[in-house]
Backbone and ligand atoms as CSV (ligand in chain L), in Angstrom:
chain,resi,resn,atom,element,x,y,z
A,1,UNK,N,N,-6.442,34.180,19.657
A,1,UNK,CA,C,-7.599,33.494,19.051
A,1,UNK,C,C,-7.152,32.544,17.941
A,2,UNK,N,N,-6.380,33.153,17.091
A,2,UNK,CA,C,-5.583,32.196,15.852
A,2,UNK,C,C,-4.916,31.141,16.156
A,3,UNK,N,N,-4.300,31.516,17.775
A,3,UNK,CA,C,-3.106,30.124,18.015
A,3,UNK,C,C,-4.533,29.378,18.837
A,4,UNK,N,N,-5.255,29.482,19.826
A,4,UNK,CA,C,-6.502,28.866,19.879
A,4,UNK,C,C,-7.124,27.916,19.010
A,5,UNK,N,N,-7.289,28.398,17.906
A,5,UNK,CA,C,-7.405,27.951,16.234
A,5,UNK,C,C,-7.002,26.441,15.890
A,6,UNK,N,N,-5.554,26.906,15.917
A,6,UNK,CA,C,-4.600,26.330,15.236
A,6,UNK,C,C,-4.716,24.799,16.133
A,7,UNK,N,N,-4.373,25.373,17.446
A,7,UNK,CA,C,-4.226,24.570,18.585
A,7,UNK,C,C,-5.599,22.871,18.764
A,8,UNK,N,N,-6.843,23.861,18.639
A,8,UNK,CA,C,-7.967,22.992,18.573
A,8,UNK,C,C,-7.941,22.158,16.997
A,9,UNK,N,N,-7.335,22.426,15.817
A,9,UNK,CA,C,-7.599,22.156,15.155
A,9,UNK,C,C,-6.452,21.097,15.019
A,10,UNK,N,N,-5.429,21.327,15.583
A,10,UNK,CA,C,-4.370,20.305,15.281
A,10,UNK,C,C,-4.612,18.956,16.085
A,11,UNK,N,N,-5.080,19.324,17.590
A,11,UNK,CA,C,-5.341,18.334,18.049
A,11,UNK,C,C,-6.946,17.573,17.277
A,12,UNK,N,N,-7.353,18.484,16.519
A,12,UNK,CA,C,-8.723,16.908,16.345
A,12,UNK,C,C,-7.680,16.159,14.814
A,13,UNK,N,N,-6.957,16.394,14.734
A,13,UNK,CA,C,-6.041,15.458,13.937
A,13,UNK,C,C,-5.718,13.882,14.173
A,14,UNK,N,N,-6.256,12.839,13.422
A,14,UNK,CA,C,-5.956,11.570,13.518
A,14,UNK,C,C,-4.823,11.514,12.722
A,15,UNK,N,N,-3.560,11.294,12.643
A,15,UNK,CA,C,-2.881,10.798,12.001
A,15,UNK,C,C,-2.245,9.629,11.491
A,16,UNK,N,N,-1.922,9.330,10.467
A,16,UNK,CA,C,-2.130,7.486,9.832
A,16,UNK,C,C,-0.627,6.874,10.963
A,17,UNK,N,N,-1.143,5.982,11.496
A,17,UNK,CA,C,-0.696,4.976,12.367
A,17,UNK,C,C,0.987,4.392,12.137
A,18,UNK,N,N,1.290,4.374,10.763
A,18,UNK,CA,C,2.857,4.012,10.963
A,18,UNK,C,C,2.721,3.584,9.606
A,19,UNK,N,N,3.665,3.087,8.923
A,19,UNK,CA,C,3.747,2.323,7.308
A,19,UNK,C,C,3.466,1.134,7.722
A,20,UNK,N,N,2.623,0.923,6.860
A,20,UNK,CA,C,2.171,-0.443,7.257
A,20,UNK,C,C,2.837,-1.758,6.606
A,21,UNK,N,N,3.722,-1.447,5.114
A,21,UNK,CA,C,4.442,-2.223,4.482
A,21,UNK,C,C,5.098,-1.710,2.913
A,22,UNK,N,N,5.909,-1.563,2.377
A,22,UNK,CA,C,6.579,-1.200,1.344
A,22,UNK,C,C,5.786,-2.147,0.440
A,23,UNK,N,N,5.861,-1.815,-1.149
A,23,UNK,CA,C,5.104,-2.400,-2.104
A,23,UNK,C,C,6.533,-2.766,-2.878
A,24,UNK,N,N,6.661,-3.602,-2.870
A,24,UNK,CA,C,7.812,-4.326,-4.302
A,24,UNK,C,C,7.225,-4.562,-5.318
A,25,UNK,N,N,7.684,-4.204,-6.636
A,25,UNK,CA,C,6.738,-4.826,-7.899
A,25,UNK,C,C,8.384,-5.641,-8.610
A,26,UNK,N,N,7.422,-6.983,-8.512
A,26,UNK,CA,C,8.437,-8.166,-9.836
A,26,UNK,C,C,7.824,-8.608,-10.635
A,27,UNK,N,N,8.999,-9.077,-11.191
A,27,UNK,CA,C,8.321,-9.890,-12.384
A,27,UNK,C,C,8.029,-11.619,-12.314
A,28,UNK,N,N,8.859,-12.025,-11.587
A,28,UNK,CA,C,8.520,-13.333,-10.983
A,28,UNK,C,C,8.741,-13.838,-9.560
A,29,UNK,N,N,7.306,-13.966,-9.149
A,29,UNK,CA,C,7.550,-14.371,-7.511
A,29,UNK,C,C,8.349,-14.911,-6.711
A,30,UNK,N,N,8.380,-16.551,-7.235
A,30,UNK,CA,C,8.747,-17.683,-7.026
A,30,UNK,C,C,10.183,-16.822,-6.395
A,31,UNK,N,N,11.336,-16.330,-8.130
A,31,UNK,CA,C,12.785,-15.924,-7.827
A,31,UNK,C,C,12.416,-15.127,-7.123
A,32,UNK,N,N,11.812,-14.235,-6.907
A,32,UNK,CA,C,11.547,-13.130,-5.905
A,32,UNK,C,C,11.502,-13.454,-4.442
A,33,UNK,N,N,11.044,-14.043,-4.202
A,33,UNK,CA,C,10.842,-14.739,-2.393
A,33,UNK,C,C,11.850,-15.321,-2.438
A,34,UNK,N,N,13.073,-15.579,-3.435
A,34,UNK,CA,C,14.265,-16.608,-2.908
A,34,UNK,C,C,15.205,-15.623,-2.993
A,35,UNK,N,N,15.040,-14.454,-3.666
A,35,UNK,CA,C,16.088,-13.434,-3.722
A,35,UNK,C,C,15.776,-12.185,-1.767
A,36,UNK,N,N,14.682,-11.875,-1.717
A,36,UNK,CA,C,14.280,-11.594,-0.555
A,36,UNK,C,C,14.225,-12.641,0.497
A,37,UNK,N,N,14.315,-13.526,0.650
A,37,UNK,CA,C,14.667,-14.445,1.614
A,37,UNK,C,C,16.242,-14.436,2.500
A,38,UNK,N,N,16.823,-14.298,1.176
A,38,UNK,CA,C,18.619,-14.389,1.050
A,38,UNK,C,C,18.846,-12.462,1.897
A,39,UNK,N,N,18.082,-11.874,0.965
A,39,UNK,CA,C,18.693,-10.567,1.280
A,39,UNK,C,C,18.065,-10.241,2.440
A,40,UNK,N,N,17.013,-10.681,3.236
A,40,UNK,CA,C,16.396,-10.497,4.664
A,40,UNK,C,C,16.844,-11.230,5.524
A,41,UNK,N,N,17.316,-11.895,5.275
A,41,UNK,CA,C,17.641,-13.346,6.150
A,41,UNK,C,C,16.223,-13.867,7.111
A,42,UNK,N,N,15.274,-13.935,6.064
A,42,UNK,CA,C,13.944,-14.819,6.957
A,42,UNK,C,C,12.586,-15.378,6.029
A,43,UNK,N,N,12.154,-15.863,6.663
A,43,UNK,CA,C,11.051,-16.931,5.741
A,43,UNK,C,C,10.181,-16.231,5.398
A,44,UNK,N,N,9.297,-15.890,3.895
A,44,UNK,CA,C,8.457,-15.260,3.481
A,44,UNK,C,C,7.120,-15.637,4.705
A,45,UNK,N,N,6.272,-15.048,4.703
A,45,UNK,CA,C,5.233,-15.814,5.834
A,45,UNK,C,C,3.796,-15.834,5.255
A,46,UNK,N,N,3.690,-15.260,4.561
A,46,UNK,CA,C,2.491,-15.665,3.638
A,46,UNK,C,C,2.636,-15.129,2.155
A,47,UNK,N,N,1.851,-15.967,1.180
A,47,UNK,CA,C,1.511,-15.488,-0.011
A,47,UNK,C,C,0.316,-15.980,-0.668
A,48,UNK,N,N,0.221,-15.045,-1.409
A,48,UNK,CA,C,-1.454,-14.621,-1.307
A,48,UNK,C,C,-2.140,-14.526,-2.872
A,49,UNK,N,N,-2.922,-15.160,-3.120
A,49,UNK,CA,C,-3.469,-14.079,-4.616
A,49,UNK,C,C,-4.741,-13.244,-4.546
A,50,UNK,N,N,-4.546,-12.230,-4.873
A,50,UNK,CA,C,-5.454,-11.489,-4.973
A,50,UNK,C,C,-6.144,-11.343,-6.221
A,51,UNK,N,N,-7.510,-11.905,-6.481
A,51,UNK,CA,C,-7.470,-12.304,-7.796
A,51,UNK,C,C,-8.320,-11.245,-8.510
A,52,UNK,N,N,-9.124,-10.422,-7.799
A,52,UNK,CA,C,-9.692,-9.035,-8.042
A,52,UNK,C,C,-8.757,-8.032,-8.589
A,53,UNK,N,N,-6.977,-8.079,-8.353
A,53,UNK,CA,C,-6.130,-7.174,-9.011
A,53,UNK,C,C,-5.308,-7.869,-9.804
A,54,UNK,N,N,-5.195,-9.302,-10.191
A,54,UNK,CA,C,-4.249,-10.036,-10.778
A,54,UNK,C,C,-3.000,-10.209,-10.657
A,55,UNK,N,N,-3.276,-10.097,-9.090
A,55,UNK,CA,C,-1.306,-10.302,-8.336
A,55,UNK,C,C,-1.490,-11.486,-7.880
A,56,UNK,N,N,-0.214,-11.697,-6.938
A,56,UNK,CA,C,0.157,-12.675,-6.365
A,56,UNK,C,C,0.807,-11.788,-5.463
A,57,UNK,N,N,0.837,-12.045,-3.882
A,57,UNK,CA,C,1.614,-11.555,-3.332
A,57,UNK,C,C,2.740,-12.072,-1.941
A,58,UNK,N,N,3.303,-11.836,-2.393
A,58,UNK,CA,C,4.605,-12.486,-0.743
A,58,UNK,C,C,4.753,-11.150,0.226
A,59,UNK,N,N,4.890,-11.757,1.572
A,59,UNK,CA,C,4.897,-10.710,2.750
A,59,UNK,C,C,5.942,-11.197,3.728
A,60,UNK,N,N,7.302,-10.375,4.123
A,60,UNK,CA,C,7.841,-10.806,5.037
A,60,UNK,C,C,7.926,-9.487,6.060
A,61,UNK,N,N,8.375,-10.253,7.059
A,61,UNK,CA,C,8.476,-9.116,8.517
A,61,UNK,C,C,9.544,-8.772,8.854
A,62,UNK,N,N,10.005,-7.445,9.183
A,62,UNK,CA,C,11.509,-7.163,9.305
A,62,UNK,C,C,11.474,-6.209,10.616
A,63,UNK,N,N,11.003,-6.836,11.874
A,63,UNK,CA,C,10.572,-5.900,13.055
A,63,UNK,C,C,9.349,-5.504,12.999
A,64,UNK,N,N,8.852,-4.011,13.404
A,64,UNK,CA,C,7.581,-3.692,12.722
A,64,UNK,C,C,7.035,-3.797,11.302
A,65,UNK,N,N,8.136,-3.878,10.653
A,65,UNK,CA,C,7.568,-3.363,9.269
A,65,UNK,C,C,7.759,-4.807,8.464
A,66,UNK,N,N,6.980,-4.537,7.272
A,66,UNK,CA,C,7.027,-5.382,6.246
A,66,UNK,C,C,6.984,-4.933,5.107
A,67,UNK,N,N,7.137,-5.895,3.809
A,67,UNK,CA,C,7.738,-5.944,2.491
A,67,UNK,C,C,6.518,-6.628,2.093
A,68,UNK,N,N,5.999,-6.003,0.933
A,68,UNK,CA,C,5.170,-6.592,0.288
A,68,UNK,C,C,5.654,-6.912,-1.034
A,69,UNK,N,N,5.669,-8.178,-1.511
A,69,UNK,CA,C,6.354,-8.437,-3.052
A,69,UNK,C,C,4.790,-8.553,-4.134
A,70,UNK,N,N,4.784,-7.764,-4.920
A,70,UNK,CA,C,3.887,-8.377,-5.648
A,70,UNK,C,C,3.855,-8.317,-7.354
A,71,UNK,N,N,3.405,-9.499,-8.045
A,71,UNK,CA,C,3.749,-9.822,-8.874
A,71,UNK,C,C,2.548,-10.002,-9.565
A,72,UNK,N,N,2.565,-9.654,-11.181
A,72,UNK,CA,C,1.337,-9.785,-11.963
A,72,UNK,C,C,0.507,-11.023,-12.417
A,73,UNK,N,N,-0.378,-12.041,-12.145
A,73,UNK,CA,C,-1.265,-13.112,-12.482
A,73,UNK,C,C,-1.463,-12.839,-14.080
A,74,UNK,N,N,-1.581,-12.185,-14.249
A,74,UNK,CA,C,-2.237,-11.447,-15.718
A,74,UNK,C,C,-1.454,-10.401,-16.542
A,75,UNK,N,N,-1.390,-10.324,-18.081
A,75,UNK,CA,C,-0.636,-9.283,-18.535
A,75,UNK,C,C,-1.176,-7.923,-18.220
A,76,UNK,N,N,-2.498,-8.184,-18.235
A,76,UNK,CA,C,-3.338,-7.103,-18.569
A,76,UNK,C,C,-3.481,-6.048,-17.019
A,77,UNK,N,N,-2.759,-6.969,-15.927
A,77,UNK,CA,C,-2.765,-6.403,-14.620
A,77,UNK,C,C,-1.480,-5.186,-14.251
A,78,UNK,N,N,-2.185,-3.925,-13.793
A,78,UNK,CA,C,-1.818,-2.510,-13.391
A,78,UNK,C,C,0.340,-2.805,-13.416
A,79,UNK,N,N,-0.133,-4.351,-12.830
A,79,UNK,CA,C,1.691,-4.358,-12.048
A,79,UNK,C,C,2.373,-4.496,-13.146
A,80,UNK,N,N,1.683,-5.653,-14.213
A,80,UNK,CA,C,2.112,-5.581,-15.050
A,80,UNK,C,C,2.555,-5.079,-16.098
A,81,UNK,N,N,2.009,-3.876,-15.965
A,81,UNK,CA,C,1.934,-2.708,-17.344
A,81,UNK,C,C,3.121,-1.894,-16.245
A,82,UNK,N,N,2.679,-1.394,-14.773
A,82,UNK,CA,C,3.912,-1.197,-14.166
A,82,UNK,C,C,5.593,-1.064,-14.923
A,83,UNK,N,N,5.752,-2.635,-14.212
A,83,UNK,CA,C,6.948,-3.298,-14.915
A,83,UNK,C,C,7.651,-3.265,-15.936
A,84,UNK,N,N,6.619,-3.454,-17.246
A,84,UNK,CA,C,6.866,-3.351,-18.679
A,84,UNK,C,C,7.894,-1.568,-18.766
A,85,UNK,N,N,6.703,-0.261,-17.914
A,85,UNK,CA,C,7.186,1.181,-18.380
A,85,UNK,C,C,8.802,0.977,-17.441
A,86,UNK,N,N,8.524,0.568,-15.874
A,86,UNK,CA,C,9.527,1.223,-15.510
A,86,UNK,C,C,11.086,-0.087,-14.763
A,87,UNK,N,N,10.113,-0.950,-15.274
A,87,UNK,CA,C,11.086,-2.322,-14.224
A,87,UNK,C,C,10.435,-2.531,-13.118
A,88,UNK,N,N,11.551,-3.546,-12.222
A,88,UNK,CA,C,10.899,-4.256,-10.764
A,88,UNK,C,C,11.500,-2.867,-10.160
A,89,UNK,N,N,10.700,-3.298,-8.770
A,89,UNK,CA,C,11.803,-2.428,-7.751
A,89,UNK,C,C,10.358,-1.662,-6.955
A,90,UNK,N,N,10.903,-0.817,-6.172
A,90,UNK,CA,C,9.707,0.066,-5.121
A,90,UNK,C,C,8.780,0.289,-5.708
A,91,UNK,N,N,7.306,0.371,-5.466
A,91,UNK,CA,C,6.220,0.448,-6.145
A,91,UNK,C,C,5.298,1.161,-5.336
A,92,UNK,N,N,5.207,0.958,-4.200
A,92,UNK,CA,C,4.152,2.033,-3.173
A,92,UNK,C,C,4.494,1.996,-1.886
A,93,UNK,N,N,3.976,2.570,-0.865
A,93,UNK,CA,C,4.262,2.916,0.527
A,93,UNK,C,C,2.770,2.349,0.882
A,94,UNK,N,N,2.422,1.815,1.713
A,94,UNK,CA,C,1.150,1.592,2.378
A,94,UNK,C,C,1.049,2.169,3.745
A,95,UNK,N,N,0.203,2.889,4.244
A,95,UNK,CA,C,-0.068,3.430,5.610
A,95,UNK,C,C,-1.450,3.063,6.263
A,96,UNK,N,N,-0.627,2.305,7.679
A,96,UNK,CA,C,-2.098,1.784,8.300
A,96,UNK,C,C,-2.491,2.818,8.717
A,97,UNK,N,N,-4.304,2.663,8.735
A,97,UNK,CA,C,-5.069,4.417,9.126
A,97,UNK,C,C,-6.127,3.770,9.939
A,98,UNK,N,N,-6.668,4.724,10.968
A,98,UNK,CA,C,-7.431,3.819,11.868
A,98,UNK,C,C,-9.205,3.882,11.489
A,99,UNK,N,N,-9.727,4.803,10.023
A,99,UNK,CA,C,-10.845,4.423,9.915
A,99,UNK,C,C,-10.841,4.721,8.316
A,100,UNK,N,N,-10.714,4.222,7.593
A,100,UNK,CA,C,-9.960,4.135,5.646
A,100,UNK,C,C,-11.465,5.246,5.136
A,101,UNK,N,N,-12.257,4.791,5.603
A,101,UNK,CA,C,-13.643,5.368,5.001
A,101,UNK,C,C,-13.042,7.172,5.170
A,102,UNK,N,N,-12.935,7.285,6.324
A,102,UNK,CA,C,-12.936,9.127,7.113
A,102,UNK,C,C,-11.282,9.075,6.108
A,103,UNK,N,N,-10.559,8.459,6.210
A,103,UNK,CA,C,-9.086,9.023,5.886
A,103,UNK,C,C,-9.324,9.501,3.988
A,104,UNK,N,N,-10.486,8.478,3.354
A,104,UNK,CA,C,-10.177,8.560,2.061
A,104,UNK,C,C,-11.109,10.121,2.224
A,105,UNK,N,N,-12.327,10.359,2.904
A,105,UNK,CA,C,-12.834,11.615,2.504
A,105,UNK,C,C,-11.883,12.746,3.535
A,106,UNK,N,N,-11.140,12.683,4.179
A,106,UNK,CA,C,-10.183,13.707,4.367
A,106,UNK,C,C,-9.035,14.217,3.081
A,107,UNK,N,N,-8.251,13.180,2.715
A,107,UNK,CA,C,-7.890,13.212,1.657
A,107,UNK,C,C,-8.453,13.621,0.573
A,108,UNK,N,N,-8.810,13.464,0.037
A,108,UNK,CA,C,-10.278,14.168,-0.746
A,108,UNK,C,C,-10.878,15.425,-0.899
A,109,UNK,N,N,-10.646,16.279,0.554
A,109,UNK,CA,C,-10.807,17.409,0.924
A,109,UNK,C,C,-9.615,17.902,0.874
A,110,UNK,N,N,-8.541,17.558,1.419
A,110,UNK,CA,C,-7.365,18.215,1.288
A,110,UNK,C,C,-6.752,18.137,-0.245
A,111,UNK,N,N,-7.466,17.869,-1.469
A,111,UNK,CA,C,-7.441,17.742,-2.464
A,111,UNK,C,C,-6.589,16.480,-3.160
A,112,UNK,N,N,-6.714,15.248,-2.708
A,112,UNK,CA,C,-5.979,14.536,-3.562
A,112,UNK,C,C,-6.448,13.525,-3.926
A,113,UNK,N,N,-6.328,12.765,-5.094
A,113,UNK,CA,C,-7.366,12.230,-6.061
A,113,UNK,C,C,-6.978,10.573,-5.668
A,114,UNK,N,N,-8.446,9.708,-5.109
A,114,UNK,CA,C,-8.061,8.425,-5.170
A,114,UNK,C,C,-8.200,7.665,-6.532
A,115,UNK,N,N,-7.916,6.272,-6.517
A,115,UNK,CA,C,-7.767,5.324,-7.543
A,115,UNK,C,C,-9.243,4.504,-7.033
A,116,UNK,N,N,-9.356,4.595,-5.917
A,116,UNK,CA,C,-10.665,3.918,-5.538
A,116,UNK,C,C,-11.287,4.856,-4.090
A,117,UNK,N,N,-12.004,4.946,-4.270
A,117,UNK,CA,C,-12.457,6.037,-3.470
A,117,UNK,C,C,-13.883,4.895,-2.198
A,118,UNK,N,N,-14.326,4.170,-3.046
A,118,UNK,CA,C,-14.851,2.864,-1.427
A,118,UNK,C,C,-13.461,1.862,-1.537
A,119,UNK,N,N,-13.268,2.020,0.061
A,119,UNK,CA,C,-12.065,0.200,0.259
A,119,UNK,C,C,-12.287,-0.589,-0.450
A,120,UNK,N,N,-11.736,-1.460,-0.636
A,120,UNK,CA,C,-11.749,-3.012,-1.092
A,120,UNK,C,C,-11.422,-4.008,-0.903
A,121,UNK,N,N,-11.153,-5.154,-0.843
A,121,UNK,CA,C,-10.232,-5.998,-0.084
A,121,UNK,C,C,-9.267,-6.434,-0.705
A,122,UNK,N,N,-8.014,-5.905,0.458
A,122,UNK,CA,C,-6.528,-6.825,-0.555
A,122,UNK,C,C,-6.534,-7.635,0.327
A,123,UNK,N,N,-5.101,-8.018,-0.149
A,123,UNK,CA,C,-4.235,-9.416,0.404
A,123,UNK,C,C,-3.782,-9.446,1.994
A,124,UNK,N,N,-3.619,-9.782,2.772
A,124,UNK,CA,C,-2.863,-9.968,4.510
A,124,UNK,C,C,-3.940,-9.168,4.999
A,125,UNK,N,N,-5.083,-9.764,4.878
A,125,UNK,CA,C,-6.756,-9.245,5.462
A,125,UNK,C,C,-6.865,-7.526,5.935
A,126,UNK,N,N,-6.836,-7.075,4.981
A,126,UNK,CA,C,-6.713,-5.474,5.009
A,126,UNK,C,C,-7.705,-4.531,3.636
A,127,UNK,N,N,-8.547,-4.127,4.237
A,127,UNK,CA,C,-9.396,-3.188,3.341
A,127,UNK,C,C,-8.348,-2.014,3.070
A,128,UNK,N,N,-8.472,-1.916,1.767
A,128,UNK,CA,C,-7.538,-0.700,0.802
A,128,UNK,C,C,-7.910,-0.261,0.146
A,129,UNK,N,N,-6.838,1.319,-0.177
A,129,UNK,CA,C,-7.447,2.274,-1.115
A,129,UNK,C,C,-6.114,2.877,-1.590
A,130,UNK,N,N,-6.014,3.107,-2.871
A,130,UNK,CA,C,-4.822,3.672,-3.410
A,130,UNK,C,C,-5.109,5.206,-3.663
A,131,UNK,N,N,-4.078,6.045,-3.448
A,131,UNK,CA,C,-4.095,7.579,-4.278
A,131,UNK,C,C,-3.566,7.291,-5.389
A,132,UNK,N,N,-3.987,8.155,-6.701
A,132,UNK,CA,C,-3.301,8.721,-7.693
A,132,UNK,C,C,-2.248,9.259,-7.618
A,133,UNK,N,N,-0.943,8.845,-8.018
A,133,UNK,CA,C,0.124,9.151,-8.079
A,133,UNK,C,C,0.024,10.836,-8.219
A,134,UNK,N,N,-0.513,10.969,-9.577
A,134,UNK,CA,C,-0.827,12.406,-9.811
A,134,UNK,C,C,-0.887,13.530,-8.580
A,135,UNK,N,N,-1.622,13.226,-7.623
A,135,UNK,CA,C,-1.957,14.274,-6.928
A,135,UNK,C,C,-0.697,14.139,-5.655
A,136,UNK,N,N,0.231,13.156,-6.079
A,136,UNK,CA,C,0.796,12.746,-4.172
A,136,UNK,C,C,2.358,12.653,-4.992
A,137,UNK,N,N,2.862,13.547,-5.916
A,137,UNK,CA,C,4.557,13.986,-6.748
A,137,UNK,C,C,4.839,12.463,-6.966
A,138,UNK,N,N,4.072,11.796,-7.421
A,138,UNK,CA,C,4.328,10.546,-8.288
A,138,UNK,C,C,4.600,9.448,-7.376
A,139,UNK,N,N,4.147,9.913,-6.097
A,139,UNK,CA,C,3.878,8.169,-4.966
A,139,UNK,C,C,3.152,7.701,-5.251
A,140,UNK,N,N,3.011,6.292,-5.754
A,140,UNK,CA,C,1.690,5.693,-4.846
A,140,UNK,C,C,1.753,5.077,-3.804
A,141,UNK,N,N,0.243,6.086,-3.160
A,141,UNK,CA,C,0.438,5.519,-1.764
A,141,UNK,C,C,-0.824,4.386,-1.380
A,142,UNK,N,N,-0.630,4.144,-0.999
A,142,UNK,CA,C,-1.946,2.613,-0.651
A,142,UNK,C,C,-2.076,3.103,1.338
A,143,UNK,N,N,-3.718,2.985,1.006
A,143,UNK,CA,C,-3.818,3.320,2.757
A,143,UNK,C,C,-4.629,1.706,3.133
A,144,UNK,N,N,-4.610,1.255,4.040
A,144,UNK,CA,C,-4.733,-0.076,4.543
A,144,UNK,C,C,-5.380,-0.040,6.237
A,145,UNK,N,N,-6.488,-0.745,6.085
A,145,UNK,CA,C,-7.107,-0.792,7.983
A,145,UNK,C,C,-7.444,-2.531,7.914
A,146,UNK,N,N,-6.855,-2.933,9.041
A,146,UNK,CA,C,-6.760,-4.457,9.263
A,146,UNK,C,C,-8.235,-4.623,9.013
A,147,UNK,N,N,-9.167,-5.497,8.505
A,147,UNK,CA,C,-10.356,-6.220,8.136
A,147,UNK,C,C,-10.614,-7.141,9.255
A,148,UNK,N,N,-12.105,-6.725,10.595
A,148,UNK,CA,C,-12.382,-7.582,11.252
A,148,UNK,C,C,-13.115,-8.703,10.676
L,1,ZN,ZN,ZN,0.472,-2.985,-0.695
């Protein structure tokens, strides 16, 4: 009856779709897309501002995956205060999920605390939602569903 259980319960499991892109935090774009250019060997392919979080952001493709560079518009912006505590360098994991609304109240239930709890819209047409580092051993993770 328990492995029954287990069995039905594992399969109604959606699980998040793949990483959808690494988060870089810099301090200046511009050198940033010429330093990632060199070290990828390929052309940034879009950049973006997001002016609701006070970034700027560059995106390149490396097979499936991508690199998100993003950089602060504003002092007063999250990346920026970022930067100041800890430097440039890795900043979040993003995971594409196939319905952000159900994933943030699963999460939620399985106890872990968002930063925004309705989507929002970022940058490379994708509704997002960040966790609290706090609850996820000091990741942040950003969950992301492409925006029809
Ligand atoms: Zn991101």
């Amino acid at each position: 009856m328990r492995q029954l259980f287990l069995y039905l319960y594992q399969n109604e499991r959606i699980p998040m779709r793949k990483i959808e892109h690494l988060g870089v935090a810099v301090s200046n774009i511009d050198e940033a897309i010429k330093l990632y250019e060199k070290l990828l060997n390929t052309s940034c392919y879009k950049i973006e501002e997001v002016g609701s979080e006070f970034v700027k952001t560059a995106f390149f493709k490396i097979g499936e995956s991508k690199i998100e560079l993003v950089a602060a518009t504003n002092p007063d912006s999250t990346i920026a205060k970022y930067i100041e505590k800890r430097g440039q360098g890795f900043h979040h994991i993003a995971f594409d999920v196939e319905d952000i609304e159900k994933e943030i109240e699963r999460l939620e239930s399985e106890g872990f605390q968002m930063i925004q709890r309705t989507p929002k819209d970022g940058a490379d047409n994708k509704k997002i939602a960040f966790l609290h580092p706090k609850t996820s051993n000091g990741m942040l993770v950003e969950l992301c569903q492409e925006r029809n």
